[in-house]
SEFIZA-3560 file (N, C-alpha, C; in Angstrom, 3 decimals):
REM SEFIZA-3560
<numar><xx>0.836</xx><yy>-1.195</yy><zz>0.000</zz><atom>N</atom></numar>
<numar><xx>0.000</xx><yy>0.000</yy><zz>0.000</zz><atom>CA</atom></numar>
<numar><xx>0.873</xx><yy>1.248</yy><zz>0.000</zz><atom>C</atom></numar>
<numar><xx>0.423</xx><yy>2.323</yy><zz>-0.684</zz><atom>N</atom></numar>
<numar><xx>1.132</xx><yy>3.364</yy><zz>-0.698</zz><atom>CA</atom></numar>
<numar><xx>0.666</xx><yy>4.182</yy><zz>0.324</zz><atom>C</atom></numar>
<numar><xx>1.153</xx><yy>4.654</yy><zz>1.269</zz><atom>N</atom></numar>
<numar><xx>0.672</xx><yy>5.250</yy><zz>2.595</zz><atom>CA</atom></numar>
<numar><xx>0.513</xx><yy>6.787</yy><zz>1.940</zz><atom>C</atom></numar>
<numar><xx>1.037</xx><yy>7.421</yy><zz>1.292</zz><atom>N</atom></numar>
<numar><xx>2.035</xx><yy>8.564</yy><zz>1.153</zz><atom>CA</atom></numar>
<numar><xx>0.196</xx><yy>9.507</yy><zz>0.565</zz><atom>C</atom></numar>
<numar><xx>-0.055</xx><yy>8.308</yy><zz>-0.791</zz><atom>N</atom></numar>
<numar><xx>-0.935</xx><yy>8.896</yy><zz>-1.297</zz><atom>CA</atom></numar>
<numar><xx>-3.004</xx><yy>8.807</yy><zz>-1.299</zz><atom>C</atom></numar>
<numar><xx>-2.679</xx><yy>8.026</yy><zz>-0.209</zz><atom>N</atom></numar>
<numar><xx>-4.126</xx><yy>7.555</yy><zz>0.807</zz><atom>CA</atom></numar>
<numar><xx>-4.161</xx><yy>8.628</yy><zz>2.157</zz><atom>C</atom></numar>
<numar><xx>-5.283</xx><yy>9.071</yy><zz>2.561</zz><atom>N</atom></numar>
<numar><xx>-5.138</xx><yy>9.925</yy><zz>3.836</zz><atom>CA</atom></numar>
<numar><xx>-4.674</xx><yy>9.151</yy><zz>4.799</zz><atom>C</atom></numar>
<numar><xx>-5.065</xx><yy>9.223</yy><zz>6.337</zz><atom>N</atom></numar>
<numar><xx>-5.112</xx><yy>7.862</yy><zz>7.354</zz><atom>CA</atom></numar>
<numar><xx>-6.117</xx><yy>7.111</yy><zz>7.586</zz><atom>C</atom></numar>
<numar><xx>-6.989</xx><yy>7.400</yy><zz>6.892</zz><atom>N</atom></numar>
<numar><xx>-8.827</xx><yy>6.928</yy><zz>7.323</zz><atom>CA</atom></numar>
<numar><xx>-9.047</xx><yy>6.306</yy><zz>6.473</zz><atom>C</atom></numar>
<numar><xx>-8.422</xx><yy>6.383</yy><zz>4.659</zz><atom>N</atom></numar>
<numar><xx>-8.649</xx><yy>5.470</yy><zz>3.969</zz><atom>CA</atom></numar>
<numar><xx>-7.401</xx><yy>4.792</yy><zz>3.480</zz><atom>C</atom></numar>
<numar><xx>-8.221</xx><yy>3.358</yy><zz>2.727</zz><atom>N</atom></numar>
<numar><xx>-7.124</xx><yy>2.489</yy><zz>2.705</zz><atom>CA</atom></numar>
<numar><xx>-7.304</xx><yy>1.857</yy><zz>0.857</zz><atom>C</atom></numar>
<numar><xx>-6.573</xx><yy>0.862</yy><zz>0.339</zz><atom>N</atom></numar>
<numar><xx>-7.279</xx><yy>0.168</yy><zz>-0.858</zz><atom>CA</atom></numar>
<numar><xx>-6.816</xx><yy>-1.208</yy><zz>-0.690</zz><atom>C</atom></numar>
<numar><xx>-7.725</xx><yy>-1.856</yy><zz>-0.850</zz><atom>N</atom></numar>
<numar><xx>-7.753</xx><yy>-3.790</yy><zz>-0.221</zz><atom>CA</atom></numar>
<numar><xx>-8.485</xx><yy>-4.509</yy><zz>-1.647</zz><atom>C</atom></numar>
<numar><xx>-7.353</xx><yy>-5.084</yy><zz>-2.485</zz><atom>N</atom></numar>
<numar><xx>-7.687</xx><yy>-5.711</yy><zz>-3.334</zz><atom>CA</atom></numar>
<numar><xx>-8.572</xx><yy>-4.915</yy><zz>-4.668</zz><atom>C</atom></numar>
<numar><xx>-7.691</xx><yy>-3.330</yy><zz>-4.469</zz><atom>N</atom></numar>
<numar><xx>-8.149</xx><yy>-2.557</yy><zz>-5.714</zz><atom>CA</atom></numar>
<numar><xx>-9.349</xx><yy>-1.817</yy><zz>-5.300</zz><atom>C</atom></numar>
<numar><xx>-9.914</xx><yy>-2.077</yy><zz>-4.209</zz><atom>N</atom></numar>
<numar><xx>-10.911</xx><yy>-1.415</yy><zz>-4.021</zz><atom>CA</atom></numar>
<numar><xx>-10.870</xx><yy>-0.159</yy><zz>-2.878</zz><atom>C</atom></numar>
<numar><xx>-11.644</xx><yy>0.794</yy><zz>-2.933</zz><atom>N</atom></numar>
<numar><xx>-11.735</xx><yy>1.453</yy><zz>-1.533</zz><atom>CA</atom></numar>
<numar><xx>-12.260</xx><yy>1.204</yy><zz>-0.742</zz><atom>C</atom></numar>
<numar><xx>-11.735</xx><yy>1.344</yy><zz>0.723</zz><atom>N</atom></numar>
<numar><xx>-12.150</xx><yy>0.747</yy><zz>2.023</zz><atom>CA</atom></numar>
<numar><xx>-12.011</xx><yy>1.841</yy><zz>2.996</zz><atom>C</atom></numar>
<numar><xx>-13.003</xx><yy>2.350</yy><zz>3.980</zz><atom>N</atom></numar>
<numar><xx>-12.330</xx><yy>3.238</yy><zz>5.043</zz><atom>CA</atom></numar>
<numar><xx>-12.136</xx><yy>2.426</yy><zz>6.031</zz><atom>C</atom></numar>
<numar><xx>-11.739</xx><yy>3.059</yy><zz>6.924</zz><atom>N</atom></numar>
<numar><xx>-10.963</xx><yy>2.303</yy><zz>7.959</zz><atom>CA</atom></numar>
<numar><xx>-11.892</xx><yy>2.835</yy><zz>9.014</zz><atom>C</atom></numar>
<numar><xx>-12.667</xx><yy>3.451</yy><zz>8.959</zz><atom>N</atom></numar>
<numar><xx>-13.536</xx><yy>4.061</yy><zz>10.273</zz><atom>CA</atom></numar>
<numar><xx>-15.180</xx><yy>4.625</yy><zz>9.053</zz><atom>C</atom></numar>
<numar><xx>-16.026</xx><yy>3.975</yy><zz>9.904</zz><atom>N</atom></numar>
<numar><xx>-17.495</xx><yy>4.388</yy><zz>8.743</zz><atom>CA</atom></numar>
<numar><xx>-17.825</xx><yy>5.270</yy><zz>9.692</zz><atom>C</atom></numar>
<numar><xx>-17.870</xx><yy>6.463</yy><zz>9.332</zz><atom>N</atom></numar>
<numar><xx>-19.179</xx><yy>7.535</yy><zz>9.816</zz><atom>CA</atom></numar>
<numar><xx>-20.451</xx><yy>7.535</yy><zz>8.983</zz><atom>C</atom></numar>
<numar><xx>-21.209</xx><yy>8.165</yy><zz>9.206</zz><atom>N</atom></numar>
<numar><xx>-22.533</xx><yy>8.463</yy><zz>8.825</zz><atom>CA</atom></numar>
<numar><xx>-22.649</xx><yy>8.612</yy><zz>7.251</zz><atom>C</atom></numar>
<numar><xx>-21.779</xx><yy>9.705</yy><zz>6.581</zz><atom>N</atom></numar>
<numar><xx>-21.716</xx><yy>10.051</yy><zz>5.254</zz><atom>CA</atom></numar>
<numar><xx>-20.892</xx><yy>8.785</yy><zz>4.431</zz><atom>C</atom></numar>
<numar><xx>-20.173</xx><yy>8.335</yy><zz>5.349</zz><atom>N</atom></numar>
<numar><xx>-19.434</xx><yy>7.416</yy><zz>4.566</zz><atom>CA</atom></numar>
<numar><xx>-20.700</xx><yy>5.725</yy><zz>4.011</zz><atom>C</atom></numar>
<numar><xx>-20.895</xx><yy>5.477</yy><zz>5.191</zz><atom>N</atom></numar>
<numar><xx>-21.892</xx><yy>4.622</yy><zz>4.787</zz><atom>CA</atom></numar>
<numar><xx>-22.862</xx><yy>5.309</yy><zz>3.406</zz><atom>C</atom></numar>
<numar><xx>-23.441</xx><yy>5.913</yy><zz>4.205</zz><atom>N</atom></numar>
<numar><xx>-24.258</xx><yy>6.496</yy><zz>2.844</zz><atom>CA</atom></numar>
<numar><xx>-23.525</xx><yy>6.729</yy><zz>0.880</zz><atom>C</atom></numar>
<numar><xx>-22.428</xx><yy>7.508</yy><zz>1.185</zz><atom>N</atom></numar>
<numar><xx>-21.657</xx><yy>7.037</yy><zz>0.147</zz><atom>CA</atom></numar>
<numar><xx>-21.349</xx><yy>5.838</yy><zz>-0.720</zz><atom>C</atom></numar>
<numar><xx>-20.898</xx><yy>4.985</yy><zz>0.487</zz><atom>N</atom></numar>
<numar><xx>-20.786</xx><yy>4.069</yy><zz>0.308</zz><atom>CA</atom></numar>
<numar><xx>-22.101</xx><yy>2.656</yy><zz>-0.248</zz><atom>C</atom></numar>
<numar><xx>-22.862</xx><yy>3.112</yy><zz>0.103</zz><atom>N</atom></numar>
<numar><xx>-24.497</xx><yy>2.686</yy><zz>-0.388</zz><atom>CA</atom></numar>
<numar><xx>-24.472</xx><yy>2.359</yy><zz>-1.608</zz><atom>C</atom></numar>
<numar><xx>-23.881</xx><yy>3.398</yy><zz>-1.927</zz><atom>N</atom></numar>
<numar><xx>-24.423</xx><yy>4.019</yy><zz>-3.950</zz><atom>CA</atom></numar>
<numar><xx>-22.767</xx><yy>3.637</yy><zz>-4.427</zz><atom>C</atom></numar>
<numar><xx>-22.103</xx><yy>3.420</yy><zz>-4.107</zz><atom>N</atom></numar>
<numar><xx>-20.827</xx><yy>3.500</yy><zz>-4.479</zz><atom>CA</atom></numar>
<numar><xx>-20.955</xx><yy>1.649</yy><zz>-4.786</zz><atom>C</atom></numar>
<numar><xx>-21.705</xx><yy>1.529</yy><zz>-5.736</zz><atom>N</atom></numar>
<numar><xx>-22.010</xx><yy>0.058</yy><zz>-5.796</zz><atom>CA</atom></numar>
<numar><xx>-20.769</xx><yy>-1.228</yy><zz>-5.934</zz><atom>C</atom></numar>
<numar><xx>-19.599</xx><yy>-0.890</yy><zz>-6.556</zz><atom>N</atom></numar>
<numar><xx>-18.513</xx><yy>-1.630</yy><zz>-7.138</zz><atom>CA</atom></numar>
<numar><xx>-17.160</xx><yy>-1.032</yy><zz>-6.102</zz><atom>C</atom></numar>
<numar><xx>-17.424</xx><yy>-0.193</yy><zz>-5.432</zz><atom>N</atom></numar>
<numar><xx>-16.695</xx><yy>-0.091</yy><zz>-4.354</zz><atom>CA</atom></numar>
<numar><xx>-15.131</xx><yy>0.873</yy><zz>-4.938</zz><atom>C</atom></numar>
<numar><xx>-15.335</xx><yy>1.552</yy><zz>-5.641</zz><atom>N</atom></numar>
<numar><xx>-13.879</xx><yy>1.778</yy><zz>-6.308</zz><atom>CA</atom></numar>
<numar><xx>-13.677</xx><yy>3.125</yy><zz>-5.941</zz><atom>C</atom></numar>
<numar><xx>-13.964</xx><yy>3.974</yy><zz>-4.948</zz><atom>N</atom></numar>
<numar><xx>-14.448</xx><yy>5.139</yy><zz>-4.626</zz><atom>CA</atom></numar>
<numar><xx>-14.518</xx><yy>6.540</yy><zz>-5.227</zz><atom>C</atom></numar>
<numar><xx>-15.434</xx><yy>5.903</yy><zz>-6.711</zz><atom>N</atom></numar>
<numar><xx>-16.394</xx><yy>7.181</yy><zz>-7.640</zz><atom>CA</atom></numar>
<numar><xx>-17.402</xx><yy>6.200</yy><zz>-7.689</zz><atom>C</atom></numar>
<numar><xx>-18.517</xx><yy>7.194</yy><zz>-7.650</zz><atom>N</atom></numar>
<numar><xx>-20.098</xx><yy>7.102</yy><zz>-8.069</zz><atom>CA</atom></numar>
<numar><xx>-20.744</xx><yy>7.358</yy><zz>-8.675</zz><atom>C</atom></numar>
<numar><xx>-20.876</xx><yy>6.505</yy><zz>-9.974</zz><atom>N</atom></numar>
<numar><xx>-21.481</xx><yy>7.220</yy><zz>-11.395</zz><atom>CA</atom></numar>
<numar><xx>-22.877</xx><yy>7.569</yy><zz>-10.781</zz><atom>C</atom></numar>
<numar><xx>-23.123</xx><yy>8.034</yy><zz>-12.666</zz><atom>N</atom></numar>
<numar><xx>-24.522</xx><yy>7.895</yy><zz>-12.469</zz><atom>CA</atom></numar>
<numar><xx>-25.488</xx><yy>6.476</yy><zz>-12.338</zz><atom>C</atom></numar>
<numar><xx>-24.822</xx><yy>5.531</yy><zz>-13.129</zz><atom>N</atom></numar>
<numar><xx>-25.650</xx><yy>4.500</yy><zz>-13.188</zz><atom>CA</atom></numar>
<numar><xx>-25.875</xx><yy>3.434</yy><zz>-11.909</zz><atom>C</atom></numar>
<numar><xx>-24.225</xx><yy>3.869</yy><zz>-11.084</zz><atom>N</atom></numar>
<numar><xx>-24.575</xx><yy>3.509</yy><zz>-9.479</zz><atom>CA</atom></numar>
<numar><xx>-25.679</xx><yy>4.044</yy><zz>-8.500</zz><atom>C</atom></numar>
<numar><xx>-25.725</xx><yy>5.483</yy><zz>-8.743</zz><atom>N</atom></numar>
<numar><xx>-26.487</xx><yy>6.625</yy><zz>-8.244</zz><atom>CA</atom></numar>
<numar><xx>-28.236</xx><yy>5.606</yy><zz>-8.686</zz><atom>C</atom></numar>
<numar><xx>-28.353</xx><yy>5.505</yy><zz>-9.742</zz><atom>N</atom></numar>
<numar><xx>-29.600</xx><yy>4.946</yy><zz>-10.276</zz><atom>CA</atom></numar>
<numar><xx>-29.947</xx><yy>3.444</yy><zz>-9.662</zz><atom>C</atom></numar>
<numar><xx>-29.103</xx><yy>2.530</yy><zz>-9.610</zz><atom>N</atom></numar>
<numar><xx>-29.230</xx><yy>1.034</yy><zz>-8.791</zz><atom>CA</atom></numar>
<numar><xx>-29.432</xx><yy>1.097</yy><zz>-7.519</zz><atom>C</atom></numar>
<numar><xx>-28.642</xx><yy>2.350</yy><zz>-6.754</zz><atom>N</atom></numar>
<numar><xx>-29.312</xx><yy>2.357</yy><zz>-5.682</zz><atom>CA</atom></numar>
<numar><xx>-30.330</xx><yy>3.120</yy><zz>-5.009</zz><atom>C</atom></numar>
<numar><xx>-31.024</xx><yy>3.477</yy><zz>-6.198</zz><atom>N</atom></numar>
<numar><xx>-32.412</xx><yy>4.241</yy><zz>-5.810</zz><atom>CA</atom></numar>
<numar><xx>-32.973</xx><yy>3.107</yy><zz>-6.194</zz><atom>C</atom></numar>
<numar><xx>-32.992</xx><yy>2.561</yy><zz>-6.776</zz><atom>N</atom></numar>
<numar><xx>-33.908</xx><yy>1.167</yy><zz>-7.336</zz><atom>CA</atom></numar>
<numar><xx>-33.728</xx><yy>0.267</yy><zz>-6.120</zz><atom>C</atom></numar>
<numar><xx>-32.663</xx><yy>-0.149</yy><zz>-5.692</zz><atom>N</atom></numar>
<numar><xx>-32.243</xx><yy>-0.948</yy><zz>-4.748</zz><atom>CA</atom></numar>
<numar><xx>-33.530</xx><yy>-0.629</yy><zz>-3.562</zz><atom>C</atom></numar>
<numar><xx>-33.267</xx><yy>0.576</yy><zz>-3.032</zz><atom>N</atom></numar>
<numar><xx>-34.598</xx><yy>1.309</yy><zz>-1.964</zz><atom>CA</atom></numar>
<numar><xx>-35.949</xx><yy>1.416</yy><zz>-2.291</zz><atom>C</atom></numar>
<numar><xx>-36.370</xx><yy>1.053</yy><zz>-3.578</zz><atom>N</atom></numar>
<numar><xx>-37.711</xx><yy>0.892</yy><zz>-4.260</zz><atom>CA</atom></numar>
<numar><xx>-37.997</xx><yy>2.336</yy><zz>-4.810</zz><atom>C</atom></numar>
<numar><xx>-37.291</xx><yy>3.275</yy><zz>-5.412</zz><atom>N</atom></numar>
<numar><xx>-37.886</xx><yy>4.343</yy><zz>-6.148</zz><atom>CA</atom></numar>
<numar><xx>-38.201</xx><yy>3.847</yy><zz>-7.765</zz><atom>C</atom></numar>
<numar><xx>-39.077</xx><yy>4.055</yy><zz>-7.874</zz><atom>N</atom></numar>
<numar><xx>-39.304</xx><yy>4.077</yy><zz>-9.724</zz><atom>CA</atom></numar>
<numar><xx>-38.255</xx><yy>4.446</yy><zz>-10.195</zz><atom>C</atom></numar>
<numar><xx>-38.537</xx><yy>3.907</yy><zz>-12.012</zz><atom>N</atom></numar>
<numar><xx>-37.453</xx><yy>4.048</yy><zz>-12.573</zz><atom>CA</atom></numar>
<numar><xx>-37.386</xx><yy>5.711</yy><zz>-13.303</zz><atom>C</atom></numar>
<numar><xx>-38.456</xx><yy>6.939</yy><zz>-13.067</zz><atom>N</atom></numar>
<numar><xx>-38.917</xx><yy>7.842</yy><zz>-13.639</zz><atom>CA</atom></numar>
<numar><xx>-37.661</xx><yy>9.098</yy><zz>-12.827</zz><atom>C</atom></numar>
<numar><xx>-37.829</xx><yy>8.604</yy><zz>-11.187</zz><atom>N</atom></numar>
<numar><xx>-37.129</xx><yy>9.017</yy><zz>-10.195</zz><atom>CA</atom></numar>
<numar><xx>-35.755</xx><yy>8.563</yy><zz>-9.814</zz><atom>C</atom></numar>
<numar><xx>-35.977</xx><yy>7.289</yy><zz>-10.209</zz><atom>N</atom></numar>
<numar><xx>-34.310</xx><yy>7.019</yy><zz>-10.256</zz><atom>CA</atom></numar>
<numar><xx>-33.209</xx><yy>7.484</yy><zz>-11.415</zz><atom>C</atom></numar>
<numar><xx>-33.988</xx><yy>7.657</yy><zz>-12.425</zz><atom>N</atom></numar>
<numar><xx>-33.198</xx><yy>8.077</yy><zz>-13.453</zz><atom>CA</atom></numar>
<numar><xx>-33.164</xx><yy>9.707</yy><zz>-13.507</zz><atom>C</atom></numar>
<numar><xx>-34.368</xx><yy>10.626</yy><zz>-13.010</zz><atom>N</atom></numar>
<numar><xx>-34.073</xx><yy>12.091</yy><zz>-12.711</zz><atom>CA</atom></numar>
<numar><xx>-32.940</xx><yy>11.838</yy><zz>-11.173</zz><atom>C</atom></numar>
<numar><xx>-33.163</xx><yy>11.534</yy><zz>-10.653</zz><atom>N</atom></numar>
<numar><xx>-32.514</xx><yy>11.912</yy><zz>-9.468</zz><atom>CA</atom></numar>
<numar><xx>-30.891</xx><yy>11.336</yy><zz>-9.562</zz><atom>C</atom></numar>
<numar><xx>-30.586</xx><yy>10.125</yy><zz>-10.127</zz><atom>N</atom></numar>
<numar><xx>-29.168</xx><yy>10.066</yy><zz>-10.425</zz><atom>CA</atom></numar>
<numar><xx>-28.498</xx><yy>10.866</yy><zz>-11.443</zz><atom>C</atom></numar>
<numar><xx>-29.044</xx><yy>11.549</yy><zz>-12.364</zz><atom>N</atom></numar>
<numar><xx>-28.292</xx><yy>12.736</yy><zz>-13.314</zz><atom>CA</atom></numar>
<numar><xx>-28.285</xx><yy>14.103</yy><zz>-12.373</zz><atom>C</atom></numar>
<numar><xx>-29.281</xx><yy>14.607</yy><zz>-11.663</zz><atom>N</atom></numar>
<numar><xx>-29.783</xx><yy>15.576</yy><zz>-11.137</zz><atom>CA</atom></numar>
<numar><xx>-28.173</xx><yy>15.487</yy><zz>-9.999</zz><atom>C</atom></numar>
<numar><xx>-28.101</xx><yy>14.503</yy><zz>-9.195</zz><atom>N</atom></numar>
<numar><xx>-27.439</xx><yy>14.453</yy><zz>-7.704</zz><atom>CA</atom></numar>
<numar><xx>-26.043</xx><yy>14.547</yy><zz>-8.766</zz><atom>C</atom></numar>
<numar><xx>-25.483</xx><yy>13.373</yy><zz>-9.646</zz><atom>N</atom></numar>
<numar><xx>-24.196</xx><yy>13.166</yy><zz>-10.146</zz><atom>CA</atom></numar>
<numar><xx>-24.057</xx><yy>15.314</yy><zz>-10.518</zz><atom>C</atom></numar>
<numar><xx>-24.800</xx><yy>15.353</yy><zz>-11.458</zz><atom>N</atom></numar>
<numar><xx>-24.500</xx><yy>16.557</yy><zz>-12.309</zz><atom>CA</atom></numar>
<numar><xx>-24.218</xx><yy>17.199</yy><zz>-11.151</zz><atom>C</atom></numar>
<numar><xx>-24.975</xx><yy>17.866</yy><zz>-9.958</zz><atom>N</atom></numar>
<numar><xx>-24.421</xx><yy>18.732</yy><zz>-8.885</zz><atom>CA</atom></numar>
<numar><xx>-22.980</xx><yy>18.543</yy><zz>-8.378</zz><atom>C</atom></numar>
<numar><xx>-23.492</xx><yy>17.444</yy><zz>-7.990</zz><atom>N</atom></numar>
<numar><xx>-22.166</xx><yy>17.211</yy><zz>-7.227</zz><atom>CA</atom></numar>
<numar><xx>-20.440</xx><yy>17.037</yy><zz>-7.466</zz><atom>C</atom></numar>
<numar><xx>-20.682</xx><yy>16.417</yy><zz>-9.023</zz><atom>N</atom></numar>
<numar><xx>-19.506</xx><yy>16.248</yy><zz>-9.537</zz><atom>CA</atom></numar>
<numar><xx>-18.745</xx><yy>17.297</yy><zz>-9.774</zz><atom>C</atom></numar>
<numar><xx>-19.443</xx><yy>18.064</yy><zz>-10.053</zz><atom>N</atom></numar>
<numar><xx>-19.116</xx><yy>19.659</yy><zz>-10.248</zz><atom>CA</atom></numar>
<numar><xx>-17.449</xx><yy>19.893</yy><zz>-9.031</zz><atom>C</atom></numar>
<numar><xx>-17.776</xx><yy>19.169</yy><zz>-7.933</zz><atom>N</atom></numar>
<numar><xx>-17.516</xx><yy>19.988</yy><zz>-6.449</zz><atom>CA</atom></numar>
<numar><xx>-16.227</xx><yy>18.805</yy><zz>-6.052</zz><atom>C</atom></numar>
<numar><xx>-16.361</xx><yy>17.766</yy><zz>-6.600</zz><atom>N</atom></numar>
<numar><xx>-15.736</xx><yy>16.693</yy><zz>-6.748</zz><atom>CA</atom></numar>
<numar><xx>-14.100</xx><yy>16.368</yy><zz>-7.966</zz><atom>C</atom></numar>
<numar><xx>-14.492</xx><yy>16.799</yy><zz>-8.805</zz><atom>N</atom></numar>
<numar><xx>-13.888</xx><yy>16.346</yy><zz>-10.208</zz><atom>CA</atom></numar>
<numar><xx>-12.826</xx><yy>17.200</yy><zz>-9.828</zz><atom>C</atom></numar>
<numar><xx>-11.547</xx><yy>16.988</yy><zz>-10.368</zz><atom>N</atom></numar>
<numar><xx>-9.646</xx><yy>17.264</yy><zz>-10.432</zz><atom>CA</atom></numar>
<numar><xx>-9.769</xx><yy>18.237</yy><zz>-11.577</zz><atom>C</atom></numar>
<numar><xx>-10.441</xx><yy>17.990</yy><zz>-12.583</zz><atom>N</atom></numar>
<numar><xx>-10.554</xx><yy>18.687</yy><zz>-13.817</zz><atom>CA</atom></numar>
<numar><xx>-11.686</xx><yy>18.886</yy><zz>-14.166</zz><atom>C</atom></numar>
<numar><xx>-12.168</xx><yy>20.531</yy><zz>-14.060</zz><atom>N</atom></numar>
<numar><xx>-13.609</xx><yy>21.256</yy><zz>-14.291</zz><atom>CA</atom></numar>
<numar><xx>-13.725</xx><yy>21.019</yy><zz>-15.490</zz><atom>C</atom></numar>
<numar><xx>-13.038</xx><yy>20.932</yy><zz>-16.622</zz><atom>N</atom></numar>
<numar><xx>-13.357</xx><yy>20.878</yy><zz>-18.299</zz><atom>CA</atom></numar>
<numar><xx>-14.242</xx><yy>19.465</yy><zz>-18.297</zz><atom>C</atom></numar>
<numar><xx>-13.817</xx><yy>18.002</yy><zz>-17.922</zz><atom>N</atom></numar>
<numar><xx>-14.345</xx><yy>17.315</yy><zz>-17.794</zz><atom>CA</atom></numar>
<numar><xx>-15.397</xx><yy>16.790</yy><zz>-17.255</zz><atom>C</atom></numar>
<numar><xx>-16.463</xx><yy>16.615</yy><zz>-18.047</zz><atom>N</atom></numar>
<numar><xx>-18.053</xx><yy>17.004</yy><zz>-18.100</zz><atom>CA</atom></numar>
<numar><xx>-18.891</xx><yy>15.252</yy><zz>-17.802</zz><atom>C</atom></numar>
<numar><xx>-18.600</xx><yy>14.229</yy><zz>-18.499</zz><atom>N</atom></numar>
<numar><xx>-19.052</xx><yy>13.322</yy><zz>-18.700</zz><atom>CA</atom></numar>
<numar><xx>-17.760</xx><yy>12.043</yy><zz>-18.168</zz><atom>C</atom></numar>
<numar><xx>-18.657</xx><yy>10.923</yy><zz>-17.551</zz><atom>N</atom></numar>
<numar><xx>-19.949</xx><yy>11.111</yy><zz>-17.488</zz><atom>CA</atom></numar>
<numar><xx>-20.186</xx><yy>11.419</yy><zz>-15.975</zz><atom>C</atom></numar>
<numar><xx>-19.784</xx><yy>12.578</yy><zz>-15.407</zz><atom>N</atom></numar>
<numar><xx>-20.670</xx><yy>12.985</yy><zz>-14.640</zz><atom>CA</atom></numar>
<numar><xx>-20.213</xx><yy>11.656</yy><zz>-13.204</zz><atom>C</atom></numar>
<numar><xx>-18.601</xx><yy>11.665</yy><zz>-13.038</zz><atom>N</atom></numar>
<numar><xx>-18.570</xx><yy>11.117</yy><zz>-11.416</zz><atom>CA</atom></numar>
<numar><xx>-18.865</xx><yy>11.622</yy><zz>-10.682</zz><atom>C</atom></numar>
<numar><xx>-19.019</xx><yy>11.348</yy><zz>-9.161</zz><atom>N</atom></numar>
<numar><xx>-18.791</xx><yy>11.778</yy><zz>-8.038</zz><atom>CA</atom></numar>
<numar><xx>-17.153</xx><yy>11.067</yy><zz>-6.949</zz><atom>C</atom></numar>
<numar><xx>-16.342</xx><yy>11.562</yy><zz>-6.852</zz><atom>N</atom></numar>
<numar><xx>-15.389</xx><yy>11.182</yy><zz>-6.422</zz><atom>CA</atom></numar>
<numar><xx>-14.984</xx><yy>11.254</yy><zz>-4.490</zz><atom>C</atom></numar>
<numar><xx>-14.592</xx><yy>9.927</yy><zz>-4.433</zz><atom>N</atom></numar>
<numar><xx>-14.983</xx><yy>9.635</yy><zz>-2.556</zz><atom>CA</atom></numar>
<numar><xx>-13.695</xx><yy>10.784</yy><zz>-2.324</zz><atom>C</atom></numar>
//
């Protein structure tokens, strides 16, 4: 593991992201963060509104709607538009 370029709270175990301590947001993150790699498309964003029983009318507005905000606030590079991660 590369210590240098992980904070202390997170870790990566077999390629994937792992924290080392779950708070509140993290779980939740972690919810939708379906494949565990710590970004959250849209189409994760969408499985796990489905997962909780929202329609597919609402799952599909609300995972473009949440990704598009948020990624904004998230992303290394503002030029890059699509498709629209959210990054842990």
């Amino acid at each position: 593991m590369n210590s240098s370029s992980l904070s202390s709270t997170e870790r990566q175990q077999n390629g994937k992201f792992v924290p080392n301590d779950h708070n509140v947001l993290q779980k939740h993150v972690f919810f939708f963060d379906r494949n565990q790699d710590g970004i959250v498309y849209p189409w994760e964003t969408f499985q796990g509104f489905r997962s909780i029983g929202c329609g597919v009318f609402l799952s599909t507005a609300s995972a473009f709607l949440i990704n598009i905000t948020l990624s904004q606030k998230t992303r290394p590079v503002s030029l890059s538009l699509s498709p629209y991660p959210i990054r842990i």
